[in-house]
N, C-alpha and C positions, 0 to 999 in steps of 0.2 A: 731597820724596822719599817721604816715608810714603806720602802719599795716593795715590798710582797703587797702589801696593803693595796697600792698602785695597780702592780698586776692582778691581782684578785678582781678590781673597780673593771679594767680592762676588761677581760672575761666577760664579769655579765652583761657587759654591755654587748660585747660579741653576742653572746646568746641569743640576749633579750631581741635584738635585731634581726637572726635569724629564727626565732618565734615569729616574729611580726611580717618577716617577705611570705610565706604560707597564705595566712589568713588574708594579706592585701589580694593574690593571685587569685584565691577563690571568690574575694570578693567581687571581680571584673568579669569572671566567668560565668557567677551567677546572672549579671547584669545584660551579657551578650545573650545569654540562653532564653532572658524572656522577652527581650527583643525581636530574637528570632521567633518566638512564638506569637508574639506580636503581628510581627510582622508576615508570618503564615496563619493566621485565624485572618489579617486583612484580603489575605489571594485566595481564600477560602471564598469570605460573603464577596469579591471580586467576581469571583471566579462561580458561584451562585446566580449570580445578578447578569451574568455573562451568559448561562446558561438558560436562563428565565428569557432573555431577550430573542437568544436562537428558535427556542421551542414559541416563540409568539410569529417571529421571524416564518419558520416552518409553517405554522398554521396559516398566514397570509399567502405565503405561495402555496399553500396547496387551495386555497379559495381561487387564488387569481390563476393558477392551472386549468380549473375547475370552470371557470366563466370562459377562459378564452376557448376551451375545449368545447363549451356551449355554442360561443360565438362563431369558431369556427365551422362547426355542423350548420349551424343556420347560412354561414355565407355559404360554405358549399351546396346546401341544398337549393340556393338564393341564382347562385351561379350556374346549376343544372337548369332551373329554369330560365334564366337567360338563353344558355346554351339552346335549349329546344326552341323557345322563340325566335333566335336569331336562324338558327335552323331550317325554322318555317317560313320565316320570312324568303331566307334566300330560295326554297323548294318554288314560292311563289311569284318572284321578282321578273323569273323571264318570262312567264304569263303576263305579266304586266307591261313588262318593255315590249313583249311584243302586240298588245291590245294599243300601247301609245302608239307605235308605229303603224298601226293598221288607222288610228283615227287621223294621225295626220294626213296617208293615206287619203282616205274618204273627206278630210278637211280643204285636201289640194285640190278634188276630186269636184266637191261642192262648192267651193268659192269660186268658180266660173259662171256655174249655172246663176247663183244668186248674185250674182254681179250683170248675169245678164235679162234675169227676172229684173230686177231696177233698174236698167235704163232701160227694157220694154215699158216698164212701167211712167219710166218720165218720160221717152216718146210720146205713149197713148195719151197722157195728159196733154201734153204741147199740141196735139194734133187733135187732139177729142173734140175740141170746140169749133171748126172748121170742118170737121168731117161730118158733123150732125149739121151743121147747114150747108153743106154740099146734100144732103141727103133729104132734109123736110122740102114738102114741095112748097110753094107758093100759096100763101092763103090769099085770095080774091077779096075779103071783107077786109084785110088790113092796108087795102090802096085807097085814099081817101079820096069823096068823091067832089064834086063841085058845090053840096048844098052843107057841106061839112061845117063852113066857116072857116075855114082855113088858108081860104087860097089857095090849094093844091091843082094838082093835074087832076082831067077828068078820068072817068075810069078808062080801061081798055081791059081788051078779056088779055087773060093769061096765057102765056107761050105754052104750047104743048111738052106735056114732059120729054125729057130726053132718053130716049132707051138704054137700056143699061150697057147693049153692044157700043152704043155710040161714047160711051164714056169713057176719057180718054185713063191712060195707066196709071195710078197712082204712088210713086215710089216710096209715100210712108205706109200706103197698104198692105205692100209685098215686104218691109221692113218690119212690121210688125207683125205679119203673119209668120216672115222666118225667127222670131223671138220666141212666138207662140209654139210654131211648131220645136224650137230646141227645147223650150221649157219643158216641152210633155212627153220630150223622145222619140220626137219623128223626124230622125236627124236627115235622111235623103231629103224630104219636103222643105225641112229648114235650107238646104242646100242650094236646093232649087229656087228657092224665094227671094233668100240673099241674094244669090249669082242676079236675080232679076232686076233685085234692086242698086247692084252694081253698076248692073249695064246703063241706067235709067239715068242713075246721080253717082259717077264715081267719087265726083268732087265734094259730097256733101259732108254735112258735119261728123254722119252717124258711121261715114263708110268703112272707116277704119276698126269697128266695134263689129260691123256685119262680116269684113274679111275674117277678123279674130271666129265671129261664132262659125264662120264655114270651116276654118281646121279645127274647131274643137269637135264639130259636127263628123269631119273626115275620124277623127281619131275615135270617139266613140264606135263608130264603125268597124273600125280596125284598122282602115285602111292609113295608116301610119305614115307610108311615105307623102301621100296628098296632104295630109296635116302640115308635116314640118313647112312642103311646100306654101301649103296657103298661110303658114306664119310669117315666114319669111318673109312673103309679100306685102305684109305690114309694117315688119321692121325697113323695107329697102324702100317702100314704095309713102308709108304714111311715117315718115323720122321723126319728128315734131310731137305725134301724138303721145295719148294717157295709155293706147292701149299699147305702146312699144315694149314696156318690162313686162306685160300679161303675154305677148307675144313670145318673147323669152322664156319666160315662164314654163309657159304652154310646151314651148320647145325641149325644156329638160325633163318636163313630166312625157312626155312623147319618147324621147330616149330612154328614160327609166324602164315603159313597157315594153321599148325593143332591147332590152338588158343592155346601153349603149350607155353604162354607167360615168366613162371618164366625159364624153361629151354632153351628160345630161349636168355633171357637175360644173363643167365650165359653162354653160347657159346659167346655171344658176349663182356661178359668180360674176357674172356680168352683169345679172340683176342686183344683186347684194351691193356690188362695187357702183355700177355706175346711176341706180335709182335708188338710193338707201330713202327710208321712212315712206315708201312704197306698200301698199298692201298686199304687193307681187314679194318685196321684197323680204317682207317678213316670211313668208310662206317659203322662198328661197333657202333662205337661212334655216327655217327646221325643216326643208328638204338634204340643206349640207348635212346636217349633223346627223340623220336618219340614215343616209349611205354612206360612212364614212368607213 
C-alpha cells in the first residue's frame, strides 16, 4: 500500500518541477529584453548628444571657412599691392644707380677743383699780408721828424717809386694766378702760370699741388696723355707729399675717360691700399665699386 502512495509523491513532484523550469526561463528573458532596451534608449540620447555636437562642430567650420576665405582675399589683394610696388620700384632702381654713378661721377670730378679753390685760398691768406705792403707806397708823414720828441732820424724825402717793369717775378703771384685761372676754367692760362711758377720755385712748398693742377688742367682739355704725364711727375719727382694719392687719383679718373678701365682700377688700388683714410682714398674706393 505505501508504495503507490510513494510513486504518486514522486510524480508530482516531477511535475510541479517541470511547471516551475518555464516560468524561471521566461523570467530571465524578460530581464535581458529590458536591458537591452535600456541599454539602446542610452545610444539613442548617446547618439543625440553625438549629433547635437557635429551640427555645432559644422557650423564653426563653416564660420571659420568663412573668415579665412575673408582673410585670404584681403592677403591676396594685400599681396597684388606689394607685387606692383615692388614692381615699380625695380622699373625705377636703374634710374637711380644710374643718377648715383653719374654723381659720383661729377663728385670725383669736383673734389679737385674744391681742393684747389682751398689752398688758393690758404696761399692768398699766407701771402695777402706782404703783397699789400709790397704794394702801398710810402707815406712821407709817418717818418718821424727831429721836433717830434722822439729821437728819431731826420726826415729825408722818399725814394722814387719803383716801376712796375722793374719789379722783380713774383712766384706766389703766378701761383695764384694759376689757381684763379683753374678755378674759373681757363685751363691753357692756368697752365701757363703754374709752369711759370715752377720754373721760379721748384723747390717750394706749393710745387707739388701746382704740378697736380697743370695735369688736371691737361685733362680737362682733353689732352689726356700730357695729364697722366704731368701726374706722374708728382708721384716720381714729389714722393713724400699730400698730393701723391690726388696724383694717383687723378691718374685712374684719366684712364676711365680714355676707357683704360684695368689700369684706372689699379691706380685706384694703389690709392685704397697704400693711403687708406685719405680723401683720394675714399673717392678711390667708390671709384672701385662704380666699375666693377
Amino acid at each position: 500500500m505505501h508504495r503507490p502512495t510513494i510513486i504518486a509523491g514522486v510524480l508530482l513532484l516531477s511535475f510541479g518541477g517541470a511547471l516551475q523550469q518555464p516560468v524561471l526561463a521566461q523570467s530571465r528573458e524578460s530581464r535581458e529584453h529590458t536591458q537591452i532596451l535600456a541599454d539602446l534608449r542610452m545610444l539613442q540620447e548617446q547618439q543625440q548628444k553625438l549629433q547635437v555636437a557635429v551640427n555645432q562642430l559644422t557650423e564653426a567650420l563653416k564660420a571659420t571657412n568663412a573668415t579665412l576665405a575673408s582673410q585670404s582675399g584681403d592677403m591676396t589683394k594685400g599681396l597684388a599691392g606689394v607685387r606692383a610696388e615692388i614692381a615699380s620700384i625695380n622699373n625705377v632702381l636703374p634710374q637711380l644707380r644710374s643718377l648715383l654713378d653719374q654723381t659720383r661721377v661729377d663728385v670725383g670730378r669736383v673734389g679737385p677743383e674744391i681742393d684747389a679753390l682751398r689752398e688758393a685760398l690758404r696761399i692768398s691768406l699766407k701771402y695777402s699780408a706782404q703783397i699789400i705792403e709790397m704794394l702801398q707806397p710810402v707815406d712821407p708823414l709817418a717818418v718821424p721828424n727831429s721836433g717830434g720828441g722822439t729821437g728819431g732820424a731826420p726826415p729825408t724825402t722818399p725814394p722814387p717809386p719803383v716801376a712796375q717793369s722793374q719789379m722783380p717775378d713774383s712766384p706766389v703771384t703766378y701761383f695764384n694766378a694759376g689757381m684763379g685761372y683753374y678755378a674759373s676754367g681757363d685751363y691753357r692760362s692756368a697752365i701757363e702760370a703754374l709752369e711759370q711758377f715752377l720754373k721760379l720755385a721748384p723747390t717750394a712748398s706749393d710745387a707739388p699741388l701746382a704740378q697736380l693742377q697743370i695735369g688736371r688742367s691737361h685733362s680737362e682739355l682733353g689732352d689726356h696723355k700730357a695729364a697722366l704725364a704731368a701726374f706722374r711727375v708728382v708721384i716720381d719727382k714729389y714722393k713724400g707729399s699730400d698730393q701723391v694719392p690726388e696724383a694717383y687719383y687723378s691718374m685712374g679718373m684719366t684712364c676711365e675717360r680714355l676707357n683704360q678701365l684695368n689700369d684706372a682700377r689699379n691706380y685706384y688700388r694703389i690709392v685704397s691700399n697704400q693711403y687708406k683714410g685719405t680723401v683720394a682714398a675714399i673717392r678711390a674706393e667708390e671709384r672701385l665699386k662704380a666699375i666693377k
